[in-house]
C-alpha positions in Angstrom: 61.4 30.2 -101.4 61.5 28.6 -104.8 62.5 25.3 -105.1 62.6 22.7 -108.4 63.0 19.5 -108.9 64.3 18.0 -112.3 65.3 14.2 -113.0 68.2 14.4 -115.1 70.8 12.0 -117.1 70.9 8.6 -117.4 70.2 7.7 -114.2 67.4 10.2 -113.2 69.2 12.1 -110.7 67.7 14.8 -108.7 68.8 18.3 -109.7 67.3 21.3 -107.5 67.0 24.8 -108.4 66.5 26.4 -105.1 66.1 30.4 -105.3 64.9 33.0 -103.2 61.8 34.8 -104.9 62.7 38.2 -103.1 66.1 38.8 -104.5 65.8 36.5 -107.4 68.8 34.6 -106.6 69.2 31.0 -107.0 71.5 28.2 -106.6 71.5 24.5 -108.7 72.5 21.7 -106.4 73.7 18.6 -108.6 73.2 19.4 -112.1 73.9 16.0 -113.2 72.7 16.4 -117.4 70.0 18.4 -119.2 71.4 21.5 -119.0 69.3 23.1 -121.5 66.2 22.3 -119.6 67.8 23.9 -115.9 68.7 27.2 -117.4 65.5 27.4 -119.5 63.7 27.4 -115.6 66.3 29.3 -114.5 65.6 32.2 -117.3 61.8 31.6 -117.2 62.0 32.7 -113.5 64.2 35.4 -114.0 66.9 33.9 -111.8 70.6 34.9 -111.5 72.4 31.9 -110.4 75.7 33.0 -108.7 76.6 29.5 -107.0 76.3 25.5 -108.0 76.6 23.0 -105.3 77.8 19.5 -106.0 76.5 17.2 -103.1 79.5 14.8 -104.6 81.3 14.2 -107.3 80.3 11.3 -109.1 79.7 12.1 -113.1 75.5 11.6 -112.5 75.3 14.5 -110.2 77.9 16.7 -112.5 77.3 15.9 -115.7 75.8 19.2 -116.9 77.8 21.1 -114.9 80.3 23.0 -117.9 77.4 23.6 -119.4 75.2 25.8 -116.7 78.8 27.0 -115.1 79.4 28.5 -118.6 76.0 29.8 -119.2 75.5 31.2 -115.4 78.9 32.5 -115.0 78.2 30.7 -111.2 80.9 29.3 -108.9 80.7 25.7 -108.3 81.1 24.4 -104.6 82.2 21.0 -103.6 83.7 19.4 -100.8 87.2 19.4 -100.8 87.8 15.7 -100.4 85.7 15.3 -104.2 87.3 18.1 -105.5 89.7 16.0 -107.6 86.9 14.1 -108.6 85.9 16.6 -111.3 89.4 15.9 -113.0 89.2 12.2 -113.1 87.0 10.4 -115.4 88.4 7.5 -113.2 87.2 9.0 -110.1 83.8 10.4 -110.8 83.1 6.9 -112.3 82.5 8.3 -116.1 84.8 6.6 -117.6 82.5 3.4 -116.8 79.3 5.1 -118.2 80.3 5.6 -121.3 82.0 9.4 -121.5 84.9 10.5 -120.0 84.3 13.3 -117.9 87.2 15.7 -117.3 86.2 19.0 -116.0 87.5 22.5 -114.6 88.6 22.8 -111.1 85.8 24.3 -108.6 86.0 27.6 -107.2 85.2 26.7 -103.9 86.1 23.5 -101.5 84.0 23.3 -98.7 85.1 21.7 -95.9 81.9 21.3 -94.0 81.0 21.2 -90.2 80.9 25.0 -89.8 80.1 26.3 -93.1 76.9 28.9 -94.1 76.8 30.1 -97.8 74.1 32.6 -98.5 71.5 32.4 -101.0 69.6 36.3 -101.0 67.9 36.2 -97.6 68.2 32.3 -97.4 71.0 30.5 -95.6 72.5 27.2 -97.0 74.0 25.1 -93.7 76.3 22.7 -95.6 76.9 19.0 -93.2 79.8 17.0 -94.3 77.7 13.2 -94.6 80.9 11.1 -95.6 80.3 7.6 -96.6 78.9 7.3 -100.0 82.2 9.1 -101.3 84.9 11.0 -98.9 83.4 14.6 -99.5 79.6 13.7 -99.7 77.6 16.9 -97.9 74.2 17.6 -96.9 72.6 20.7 -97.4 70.0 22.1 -95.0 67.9 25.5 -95.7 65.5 25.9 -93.4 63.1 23.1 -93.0 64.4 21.0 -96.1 67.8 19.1 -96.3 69.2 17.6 -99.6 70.9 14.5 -98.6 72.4 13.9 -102.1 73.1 10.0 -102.1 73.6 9.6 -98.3 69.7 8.6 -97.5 66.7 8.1 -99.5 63.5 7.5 -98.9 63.6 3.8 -97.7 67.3 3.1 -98.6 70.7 4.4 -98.5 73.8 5.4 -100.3 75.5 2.9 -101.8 79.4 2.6 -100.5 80.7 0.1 -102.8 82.5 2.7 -104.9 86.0 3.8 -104.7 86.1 5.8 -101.6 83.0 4.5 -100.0 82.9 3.1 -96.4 79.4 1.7 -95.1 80.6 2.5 -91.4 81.0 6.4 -92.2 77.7 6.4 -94.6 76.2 4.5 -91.1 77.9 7.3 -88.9 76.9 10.4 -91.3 73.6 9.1 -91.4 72.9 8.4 -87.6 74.8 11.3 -86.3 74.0 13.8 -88.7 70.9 13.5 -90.6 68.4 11.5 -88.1 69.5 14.2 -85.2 67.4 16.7 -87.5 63.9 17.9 -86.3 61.1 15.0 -87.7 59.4 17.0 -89.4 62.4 18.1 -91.6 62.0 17.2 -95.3 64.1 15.5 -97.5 65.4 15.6 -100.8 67.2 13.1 -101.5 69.6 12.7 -104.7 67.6 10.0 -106.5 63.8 9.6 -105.7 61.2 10.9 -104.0 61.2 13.6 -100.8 60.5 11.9 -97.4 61.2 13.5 -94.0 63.3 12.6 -90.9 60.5 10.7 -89.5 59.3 8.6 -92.1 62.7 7.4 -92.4 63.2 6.5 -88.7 60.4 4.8 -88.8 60.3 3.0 -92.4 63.3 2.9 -93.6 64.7 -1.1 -93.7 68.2 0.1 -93.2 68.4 2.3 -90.6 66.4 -0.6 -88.1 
């Protein structure tokens, strides 16, 4: 399995190219700016990218996302409580950064719970983790979870946006992520990895 990490936009956010070296597929989760330097990975390891996963929808996690969509040809997935999110400059919170964010409609809402995409041999289990915004998702592949901005190594999501509710984020968090195996990693949507573990044990807000 290959899997990249790139801090891009503004605000440094986690973008993952995650392919399977085999079949030479891969998907980008979050590809929140620098488009040019995803797909230059992307082509440099001969990938064809035939899916982008948002893990929300606010405009730091989808900000290069016309750009690789148009240049992959990929379908972009999101959960279909953020789907309208990538319409509103007002909802993804763009409008307040500076740019004004209005975007095409994805191909595919998720709904999450019972969901499996494929990814070449690899399969993508996606976890609806509501709090941070209503359609928030996890994504586990095997051993490794992406937790977009639901947990991070020693913090949280923040639920103070429009949509947010610190009791769900609380409940998504308890019920869905720190059920995983310990030794699960994550990979979170801002920051560095930590596992299920490190975070029951360290983590200030989950005590």
């Amino acid at each position: 399995m290959f899997l990249k990490c790139l801090q891009v936009g503004v605000l440094a956010s986690n973008c993952y190219i995650l392919g399977d070296e085999k079949n030479k597929k891969a998907v980008i989760i979050d590809p929140g700016g620098n488009a040019e330097d995803i797909l230059s990975i992307v082509k440099k390891e001969g990938f064809t990218v035939d899916l982008i996963l948002l893990t929300h929808g606010h405009a730091d996690h989808i900000a290069g996302l016309e750009e690789v969509r148009c240049s992959t040809g990929a379908r972009v997935a999101i959960h279909e409580n953020d789907a309208p999110m990538l319409l509103s400059p007002g909802q993804n919170l763009s409008e307040y950064m500076g740019t004004a964010l209005s975007l095409s409609p994805a191909e595919i809402k998720l709904k999450g719970g019972d969901e499996k995409l494929s990814l070449g041999d690899l399969t993508l289990e996606v976890i609806h983790t509501p709090g941070h915004t209503p359609g928030s998702i996890s994504i586990k592949v095997g051993n490794i979870i992406f937790t977009g901005d639901t947990l991070f190594a020693g913090s949280i999501g923040r639920s103070d946006f429009p949509g947010g509710s610190f009791e769900q984020l609380m409940e998504s968090i308890k019920n869905k992520l720190l059920i995983q195996d310990d030794d699960v990693i994550i990979c979170p949507g801002h920051g560095i990895k930590s596992t299920i573990k490190q975070e029951k044990d360290t983590n200030p807000f989950l005590r």
